[in-house]
N, C-alpha and C positions, 0 to 999 in steps of 0.2 A: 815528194807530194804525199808518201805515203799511202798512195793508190793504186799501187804494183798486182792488187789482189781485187781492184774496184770495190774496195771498202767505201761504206759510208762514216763519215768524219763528222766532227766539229770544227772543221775549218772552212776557208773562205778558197771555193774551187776556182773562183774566177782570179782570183791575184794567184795562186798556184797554179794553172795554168799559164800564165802571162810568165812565168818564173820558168817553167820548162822549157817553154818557147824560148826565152832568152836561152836559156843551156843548150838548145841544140845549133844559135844560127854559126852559120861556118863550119859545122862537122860534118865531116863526111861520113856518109851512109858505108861500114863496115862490117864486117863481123863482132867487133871484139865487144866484151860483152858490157864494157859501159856506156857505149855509143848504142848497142841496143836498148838496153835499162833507160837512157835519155829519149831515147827518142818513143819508147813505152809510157813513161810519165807524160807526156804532150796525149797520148791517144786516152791516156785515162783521164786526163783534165777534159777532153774534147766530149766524152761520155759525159763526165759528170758535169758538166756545165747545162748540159743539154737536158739532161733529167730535172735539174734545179730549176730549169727553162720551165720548162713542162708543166712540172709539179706546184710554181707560183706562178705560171699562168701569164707568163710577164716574158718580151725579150725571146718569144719562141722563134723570129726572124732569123735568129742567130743560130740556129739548130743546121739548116741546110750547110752555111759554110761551117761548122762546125764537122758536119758530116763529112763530107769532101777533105776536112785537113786527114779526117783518121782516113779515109778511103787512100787516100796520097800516102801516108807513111805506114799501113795496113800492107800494103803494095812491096815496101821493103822488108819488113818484119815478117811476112808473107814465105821467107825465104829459109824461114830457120826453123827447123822443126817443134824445138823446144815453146816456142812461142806459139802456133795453130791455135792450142786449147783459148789462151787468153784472146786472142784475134776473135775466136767465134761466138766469146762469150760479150764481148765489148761491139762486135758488129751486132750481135742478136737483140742489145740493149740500145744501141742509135738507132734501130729501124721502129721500134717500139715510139720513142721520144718524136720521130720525123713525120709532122703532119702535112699534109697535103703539098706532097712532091712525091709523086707516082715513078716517075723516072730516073730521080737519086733514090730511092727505096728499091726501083730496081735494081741500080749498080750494085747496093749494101747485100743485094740477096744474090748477087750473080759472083758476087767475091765470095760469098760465103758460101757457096758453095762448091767454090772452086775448093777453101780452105776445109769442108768438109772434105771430100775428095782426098785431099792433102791427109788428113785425120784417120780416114777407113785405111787409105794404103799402107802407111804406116805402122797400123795394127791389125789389120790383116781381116778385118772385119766390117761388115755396112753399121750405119747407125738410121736409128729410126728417124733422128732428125733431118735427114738427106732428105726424104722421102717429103716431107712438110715442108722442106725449104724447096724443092723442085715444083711442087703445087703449087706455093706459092709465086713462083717465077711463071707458070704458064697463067696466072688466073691475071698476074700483072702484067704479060705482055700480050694477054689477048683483050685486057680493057685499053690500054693505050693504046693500039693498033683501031678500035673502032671509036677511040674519043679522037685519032688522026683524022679518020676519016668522015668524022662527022654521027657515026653510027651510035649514038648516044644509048637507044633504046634498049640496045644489045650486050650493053656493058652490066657485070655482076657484080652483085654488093656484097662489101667486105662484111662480115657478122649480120644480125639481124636487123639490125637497123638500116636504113637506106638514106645516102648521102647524095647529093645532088651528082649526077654522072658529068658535071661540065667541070668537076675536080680532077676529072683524068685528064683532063685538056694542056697543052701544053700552054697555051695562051694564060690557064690559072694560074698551071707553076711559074711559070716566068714570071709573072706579076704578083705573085701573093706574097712575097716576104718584105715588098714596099708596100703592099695593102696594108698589112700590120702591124709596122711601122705607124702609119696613121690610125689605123683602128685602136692599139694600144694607147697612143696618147691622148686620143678621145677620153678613154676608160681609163686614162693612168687614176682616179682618185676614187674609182670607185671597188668599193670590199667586195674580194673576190671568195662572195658566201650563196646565198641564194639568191637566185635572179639574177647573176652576172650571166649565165648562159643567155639568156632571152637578150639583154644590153649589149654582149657580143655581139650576136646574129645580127640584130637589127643593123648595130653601127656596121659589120661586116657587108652587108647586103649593099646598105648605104652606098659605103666607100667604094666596093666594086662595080657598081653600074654608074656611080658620078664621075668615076677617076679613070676605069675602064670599060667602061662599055660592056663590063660581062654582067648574065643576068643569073644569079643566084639565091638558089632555094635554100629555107632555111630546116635543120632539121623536122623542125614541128611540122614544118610544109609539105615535106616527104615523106613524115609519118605520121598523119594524121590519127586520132585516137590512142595517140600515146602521149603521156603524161611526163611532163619534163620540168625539171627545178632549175 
């Protein structure tokens, strides 16, 4: 695939990806070092799919089980020292790309830190990024724990901006990757340049209280006096 190093290409990640996946089914999960190298090609098509996702705004449904393939073979590769560096740098890039799934962003931060972990022992020394991935893990499991319980008010926003608190809800994640499903086909034809954010939201909002019953705000809603293209 040529993504051994998560270079960015002139190729097509989505048919090389589908190409690695063929190359690994029926190998067993080993030591030797081309059944690692195969089953490393699947976790960098799984990154780069998801960024491509992201970046053309299109097909972001696919990021969650995207997430979960690396998180599954993360787990075995997990096992070999030589490989940590690439594991932390390839989880640090799916958590960036994974929008609203609080609870699979949890997983990607609670490996990663196992793998950092993995990383200090190894050299004998802390890294500053432990420190930022651990914050992050309490700030994540103290909003889900009061979007469980209903305790919406309580929940703290990620960056300065403020996103509607009913995103930490499990009811969201479980139903938003068929929400946009629908919301992108809505928008499949329209230029994603100015004023696509406003055409999101709206359709988003839409689709989520017709289809499920949840009641969602839109940025401009929750921060009002700020100015959005």
């Amino acid at each position: 695939m040529h993504s051994k190093a998560l270079t960015t290409m002139d190729i097509n990640y989505r048919q090389e990806l589908q190409k690695a996946r063929q190359a690994i089914e029926g190998l067993e999960r080993t030591g030797q070092p081309s059944t690692i190298s195969a089953y490393w090609e699947v976790c960098c098509g799984d990154v780069l799919v998801a960024e491509e996702n992201a970046q053309e705004m299109n097909r972001v449904w696919e990021n969650a089980s995207l997430a979960k393939e690396l998180l599954d073979i993360a787990a075995y590769l997990e096992g070999f020292d030589h490989m940590l560096d690439k594991l932390n740098t390839a989880i640090s890039r799916m958590i960036v790309v994974l929008y609203d799934h609080p609870l699979l962003t949890l997983r990607l931060l609670e490996f990663q830190l196992q793998v950092l972990h993995r990383i200090e022992a190894q050299h004998d020394h802390e890294l500053g990024e432990t420190e930022e991935v651990e914050q992050k893990i309490r700030l994540y499991r103290h909003n889900i724990d009061c979007a469980d319980k209903g305790d919406f008010d309580n929940i703290h926003p990620i960056g300065h901006l403020k996103n509607d608190p009913i995103e930490w809800s499990a009811e969201y994640e479980s139903n938003i990757d068929e929400a946009h499903r629908k919301i992108y086909a809505q928008l499949e034809d329209l230029p994603r340049g100015m004023g696509f954010c406003f055409a999101y939201w709206h359709a988003k909002q839409q689709v989520l209280k017709e289809d499920y019953d949840i009641e969602w705000k839109t940025p401009s809603q929750m921060n009002p006096g700020v100015m959005f293209d």
